[in-house]
Each structure stands twice: as C-alpha cells, then as structure tokens.
C-alpha positions as CSV (number, residue, x, y, z in Angstrom):
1,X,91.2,42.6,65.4
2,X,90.3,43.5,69.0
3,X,86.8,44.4,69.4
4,X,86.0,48.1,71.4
5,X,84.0,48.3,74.5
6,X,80.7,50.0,74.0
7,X,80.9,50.8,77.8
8,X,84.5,52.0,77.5
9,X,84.0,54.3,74.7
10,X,80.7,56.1,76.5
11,X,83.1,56.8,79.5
12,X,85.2,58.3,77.3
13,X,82.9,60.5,75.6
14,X,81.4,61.1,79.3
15,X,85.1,62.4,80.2
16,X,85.4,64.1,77.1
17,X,81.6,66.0,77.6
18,X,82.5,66.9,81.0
19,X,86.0,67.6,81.1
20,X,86.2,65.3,84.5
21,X,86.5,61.9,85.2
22,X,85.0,62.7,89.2
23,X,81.7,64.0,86.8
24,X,81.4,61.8,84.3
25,X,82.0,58.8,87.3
26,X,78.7,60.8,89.0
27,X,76.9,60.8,85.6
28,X,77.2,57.1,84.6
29,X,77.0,55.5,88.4
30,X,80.1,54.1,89.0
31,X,82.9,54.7,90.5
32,X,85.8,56.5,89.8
33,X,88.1,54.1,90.0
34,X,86.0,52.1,87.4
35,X,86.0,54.8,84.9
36,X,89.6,55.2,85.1
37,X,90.0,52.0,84.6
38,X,87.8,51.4,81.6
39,X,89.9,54.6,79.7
40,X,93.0,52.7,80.9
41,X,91.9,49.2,78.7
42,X,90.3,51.6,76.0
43,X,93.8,53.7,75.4
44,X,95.5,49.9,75.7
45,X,93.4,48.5,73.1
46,X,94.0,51.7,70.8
47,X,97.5,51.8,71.5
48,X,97.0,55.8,72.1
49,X,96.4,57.7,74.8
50,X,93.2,59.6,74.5
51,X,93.1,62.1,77.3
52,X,95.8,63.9,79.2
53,X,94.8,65.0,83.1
54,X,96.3,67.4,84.9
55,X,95.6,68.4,88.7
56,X,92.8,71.0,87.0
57,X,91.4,69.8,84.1
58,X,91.5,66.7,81.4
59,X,91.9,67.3,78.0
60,X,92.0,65.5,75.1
61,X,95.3,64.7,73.8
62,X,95.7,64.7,69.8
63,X,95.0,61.0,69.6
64,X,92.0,61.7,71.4
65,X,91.0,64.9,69.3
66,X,90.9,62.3,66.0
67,X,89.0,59.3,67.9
68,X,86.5,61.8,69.1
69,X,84.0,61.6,66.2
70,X,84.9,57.9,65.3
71,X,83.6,57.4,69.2
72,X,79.9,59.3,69.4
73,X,79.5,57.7,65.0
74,X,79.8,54.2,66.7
75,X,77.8,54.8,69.9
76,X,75.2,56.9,67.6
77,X,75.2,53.9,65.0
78,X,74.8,51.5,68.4
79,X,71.9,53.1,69.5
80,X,70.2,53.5,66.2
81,X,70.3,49.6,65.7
82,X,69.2,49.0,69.3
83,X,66.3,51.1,68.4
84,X,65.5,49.9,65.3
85,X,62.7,48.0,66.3
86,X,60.8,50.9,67.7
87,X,61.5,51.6,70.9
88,X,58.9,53.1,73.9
89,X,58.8,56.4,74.8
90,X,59.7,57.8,78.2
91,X,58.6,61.2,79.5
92,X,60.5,63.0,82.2
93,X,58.8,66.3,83.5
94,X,62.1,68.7,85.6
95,X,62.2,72.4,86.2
96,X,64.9,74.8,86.7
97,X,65.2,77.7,88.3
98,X,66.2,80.7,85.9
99,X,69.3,81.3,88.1
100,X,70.9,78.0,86.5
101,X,69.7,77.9,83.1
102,X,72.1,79.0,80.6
103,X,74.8,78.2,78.2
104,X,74.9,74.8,79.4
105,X,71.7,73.7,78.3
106,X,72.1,72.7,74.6
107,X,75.0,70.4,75.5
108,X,73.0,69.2,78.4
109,X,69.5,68.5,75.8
110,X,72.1,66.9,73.2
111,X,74.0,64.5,75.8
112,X,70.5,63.0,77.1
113,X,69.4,62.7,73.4
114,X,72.5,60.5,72.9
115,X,72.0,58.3,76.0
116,X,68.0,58.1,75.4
117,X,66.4,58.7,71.9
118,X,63.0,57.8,72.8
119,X,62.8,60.8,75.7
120,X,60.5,63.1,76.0
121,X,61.2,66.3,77.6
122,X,59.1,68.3,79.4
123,X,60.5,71.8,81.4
124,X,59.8,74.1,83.2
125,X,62.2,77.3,83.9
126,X,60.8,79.9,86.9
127,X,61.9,81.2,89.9
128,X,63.1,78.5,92.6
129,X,59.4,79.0,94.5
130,X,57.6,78.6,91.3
131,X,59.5,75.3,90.4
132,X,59.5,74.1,93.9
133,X,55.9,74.5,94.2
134,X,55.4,72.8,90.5
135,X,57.0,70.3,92.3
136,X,54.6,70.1,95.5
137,X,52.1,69.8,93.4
138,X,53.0,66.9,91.0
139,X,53.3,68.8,88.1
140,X,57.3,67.8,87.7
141,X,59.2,64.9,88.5
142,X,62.2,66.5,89.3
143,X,63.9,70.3,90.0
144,X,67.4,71.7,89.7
145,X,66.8,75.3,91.9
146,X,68.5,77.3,93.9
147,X,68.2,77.3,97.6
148,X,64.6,78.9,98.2
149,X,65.2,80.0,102.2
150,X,66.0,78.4,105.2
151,X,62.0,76.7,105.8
152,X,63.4,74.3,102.7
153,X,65.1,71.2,103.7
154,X,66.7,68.3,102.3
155,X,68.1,68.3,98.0
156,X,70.8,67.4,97.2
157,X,73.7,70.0,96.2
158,X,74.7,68.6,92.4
159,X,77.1,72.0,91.7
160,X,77.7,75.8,92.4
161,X,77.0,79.3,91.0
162,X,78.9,81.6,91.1
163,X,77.6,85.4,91.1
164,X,78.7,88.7,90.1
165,X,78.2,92.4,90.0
166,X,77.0,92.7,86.4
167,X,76.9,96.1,84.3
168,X,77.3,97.3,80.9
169,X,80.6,98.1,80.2
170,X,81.8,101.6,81.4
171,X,79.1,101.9,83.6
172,X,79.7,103.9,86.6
173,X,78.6,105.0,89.7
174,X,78.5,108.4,92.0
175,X,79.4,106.8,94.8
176,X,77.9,110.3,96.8
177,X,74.5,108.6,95.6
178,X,73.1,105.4,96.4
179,X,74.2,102.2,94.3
180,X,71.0,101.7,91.5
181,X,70.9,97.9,91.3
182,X,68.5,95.6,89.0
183,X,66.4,93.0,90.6
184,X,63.4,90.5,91.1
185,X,60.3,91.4,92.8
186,X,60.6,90.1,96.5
187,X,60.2,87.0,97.3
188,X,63.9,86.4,95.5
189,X,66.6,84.4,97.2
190,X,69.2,86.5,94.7
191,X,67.4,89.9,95.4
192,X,67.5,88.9,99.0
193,X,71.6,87.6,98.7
194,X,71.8,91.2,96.9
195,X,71.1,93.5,99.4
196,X,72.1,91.7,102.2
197,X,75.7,91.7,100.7
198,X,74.9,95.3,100.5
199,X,73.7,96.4,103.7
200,X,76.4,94.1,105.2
201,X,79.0,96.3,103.5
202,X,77.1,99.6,104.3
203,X,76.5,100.3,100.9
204,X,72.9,102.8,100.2
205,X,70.6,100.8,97.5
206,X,68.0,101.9,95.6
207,X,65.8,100.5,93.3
208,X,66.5,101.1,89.1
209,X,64.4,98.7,88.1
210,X,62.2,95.3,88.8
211,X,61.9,92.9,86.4
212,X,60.2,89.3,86.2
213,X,63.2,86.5,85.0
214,X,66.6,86.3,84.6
215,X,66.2,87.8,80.8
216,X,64.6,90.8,81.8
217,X,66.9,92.0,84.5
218,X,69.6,90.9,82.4
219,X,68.5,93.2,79.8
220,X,67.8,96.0,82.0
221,X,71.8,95.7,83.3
222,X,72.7,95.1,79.6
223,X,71.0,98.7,78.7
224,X,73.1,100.6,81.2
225,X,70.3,101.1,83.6
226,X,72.4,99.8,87.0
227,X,74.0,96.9,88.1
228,X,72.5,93.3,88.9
229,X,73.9,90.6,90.4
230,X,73.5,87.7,88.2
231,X,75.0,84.5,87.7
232,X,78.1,84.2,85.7
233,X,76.8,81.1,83.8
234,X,73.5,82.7,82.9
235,X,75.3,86.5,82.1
236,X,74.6,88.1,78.7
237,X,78.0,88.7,76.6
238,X,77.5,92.3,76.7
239,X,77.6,92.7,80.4
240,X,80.8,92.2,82.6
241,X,81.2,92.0,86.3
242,X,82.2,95.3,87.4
243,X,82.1,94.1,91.0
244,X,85.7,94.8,91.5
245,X,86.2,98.2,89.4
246,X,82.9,99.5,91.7
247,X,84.7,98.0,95.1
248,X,81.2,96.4,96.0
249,X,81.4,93.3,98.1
250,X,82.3,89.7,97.2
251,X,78.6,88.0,96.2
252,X,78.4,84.1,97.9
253,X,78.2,80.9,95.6
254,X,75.2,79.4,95.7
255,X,74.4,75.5,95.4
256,X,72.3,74.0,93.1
257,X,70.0,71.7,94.6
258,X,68.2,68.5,93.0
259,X,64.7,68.1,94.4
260,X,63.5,64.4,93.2
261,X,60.4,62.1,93.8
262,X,61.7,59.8,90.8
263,X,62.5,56.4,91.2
264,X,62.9,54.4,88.5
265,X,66.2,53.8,87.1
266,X,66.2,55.4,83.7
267,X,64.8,58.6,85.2
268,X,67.8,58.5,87.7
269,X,69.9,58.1,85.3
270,X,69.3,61.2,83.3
271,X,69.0,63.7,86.6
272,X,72.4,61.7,87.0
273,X,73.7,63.3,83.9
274,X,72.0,66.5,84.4
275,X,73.7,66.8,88.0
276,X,77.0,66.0,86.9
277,X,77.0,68.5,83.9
278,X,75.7,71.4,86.5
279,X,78.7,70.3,88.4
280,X,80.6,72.3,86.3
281,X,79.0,75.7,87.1
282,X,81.3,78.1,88.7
C-alpha cells in the first residue's frame, strides 16, 4: 500500500481553504508549479482526481468532496502525535484594521490553529492609524491595514477591498437635498475616499451621523439613518449596496497592506497564511 504525503495532502487542504492554487502557493512558500505538482502525485497515488480548475475558480470534484475529511483527520491526528510530547508555545502579537476584519476571520483563526497548536494569539482591531502606531511603538509584531495616507510608505499589498454604497434596504434619497452619509470621525482614509468620490461627482454631503468602528457605522446604515460606504467583506446582512439604484459614483478598491518587523520563520509563516487568505477579499 502506497504511503500519502503529509506535504501533498496540506497543499491540498491549502487549495481546498483557499479556493486557489496561486494562494495557497503564497501561503505555504513555494512555488506554484510545486503545488501543482504535489496535487498531481497526490490524485496519482489516489487514483482520483481531487479538484477540478477552471480559468475562475477550483473546486473540489466529488472525489475530492469525500477525501476532504479523511485529509484534515490525518493532518489533525499528525500534529497531535508531533505534539504529544508537549510542545513550546509561540506568541504572535498583529493588528488589523476594522476595514478588513470580517467574515473571514474564523476560517483564518481555525487554519493557523491547524498549522500551529501551540500559538498564541494576540490582536488588535482599530483604525489603520491606531494599528499603525501600535506598530511604531512595539506593541505588535505585525499589521494587516488599509493604506493610512500618502506620508506612509513601504507594506506590502497581500489583497483588495472592495467598497460599496451601503443602506438599508428601500432606503432612499431626495436627491433635491444633500446625500446624508454615515462615517468615521476625520482622520479616516474611508471617510476621506467617501467624500472625495463625492465631491468628485458633484454630489452635496452632509453629515447623518459619526460613529467610532466599523460596527457602529455599520449599525447606523443598518437602522435606516443614511448611507455609508463600507467594505463588502465587513457589510452587515441587513444592509445592501444601493450604490447603483442611488446613481452615486463607483467607490475605489483599496489594498490591504502587511506591515512586518518579524523575522523568524514560523512567524512568517503564519502572516504567510494570513496574506494569502486576505487575498481573497473583493
């Protein structure tokens, strides 16, 4: 009986996690052409193929959908007997800024579990100039913000958000009034996006309500009290982007950027992971 390839079955649950072998290639260090090539003698060994890939997305294929759980019991039953003899404990300090921090997350905490049992978490969520200035100051290792404003150089771009006009369903607006929007106090790179994309388009603003946090203006939109322009990751259910129905400008992408001062390889390794899986914010 052939025997699996620990390595080989990680990429695939890599692929599998982030629906991409360009990600998952990002997340684990190596090259693409290595990850592709480790499904390749995995499927082989199986006799099955596991994933089917198309231009725009990989999915698994129904071979794939009944190895899955066979796949993260061995790699879970690997790690536990690696760390059977006690294992030390690694701390990694990272803040985000509450632009980026949404849906994603859970899957995010659960894959790092997997790849490193013995970490210990520490974060931070804030405004981009709250975690950047965490980050002058020590207090975290790493930080996954949005651009702050042009004085801030350097990070590197590990995904995209994606932004929208977001409203309670049905909400309108007199346009013969000025357009009541929901934001952050100044200084907000979003607030400042906001009403740029609003002057730029010669569209009167006025001020419905200021709130501290993603959450709270997401709330204040929620309730019906105007529109904000949120990210689509971090959007409540009960709003919808009613950018299009209200004919208010197109809102820019905005990259995520990973600020770092770690160096060790396990810590890279995990703002690997974390990168890749923000990759897939749009």
């Amino acid at each position: 009986m052939n025997t699996l390839d620990l390595d080989a079955v990680k990429i695939f649950l890599m692929i599998v996690e982030l629906r991409s072998f360009t990600k998952a290639a990002a997340a684990m260090d190596l090259a693409q052409s290595a990850v592709s090539t480790k499904l390749r003698k995995l499927e082989t060994e199986l006799g099955h193929q596991l994933v089917e890939r198309t231009p725009r997305s990989v999915q698994l294929s129904a071979a794939g959908a009944m190895f899955l759980q066979p796949a993260r019991d061995l790699i879970t039953a690997h790690d536990l007997a690696l760390s059977s003899f006690g294992s030390r404990q690694r701390r990694l300090s990272i803040g985000f800024s509450n632009h980026i921090f949404g849906p994603q997350i859970p899957a995010m905490l659960s894959r790092l579990h997997s790849q490193d049992p013995g970490l210990v978490l520490e974060m931070k969520v804030g405004t981009t100039r709250e975690i950047m200035e965490a980050m002058d100051c020590g207090s975290i290792g790493a930080a996954f913000v949005l651009p702050l404003d042009e004085t801030r150089r350097g990070g590197e771009v590990v995904g995209q958000q994606a932004f929208g006009w977001m409203a309670a369903p049905g909400w309108t607006w007199d346009r013969s009034t000025s357009l009541p929007i929901v934001v952050q106090p100044s200084p907000c790179a979003v607030r400042a996006m906001t009403i740029r994309a609003l002057e730029d388009a010669s569209i009167p603003w006025m001020e419905a309500f200021v709130g501290g946090g993603v959450a709270t203006i997401a709330a204040a939109a929620a309730a019906g009290l105007a529109v904000a322009a949120l990210g689509r990751q971090v959007a409540p259910a009960d709003v919808i982007d009613m950018g299009a129905a209200l004919h208010l400008p197109p809102l820019p992408a905005q990259d995520i950027l990973l600020y770092s001062s770690l160096s060790d390889g396990a810590s890279r390794k995990s703002l690997r992971l974390i990168g890749a899986m923000f990759g897939s914010v749009l």
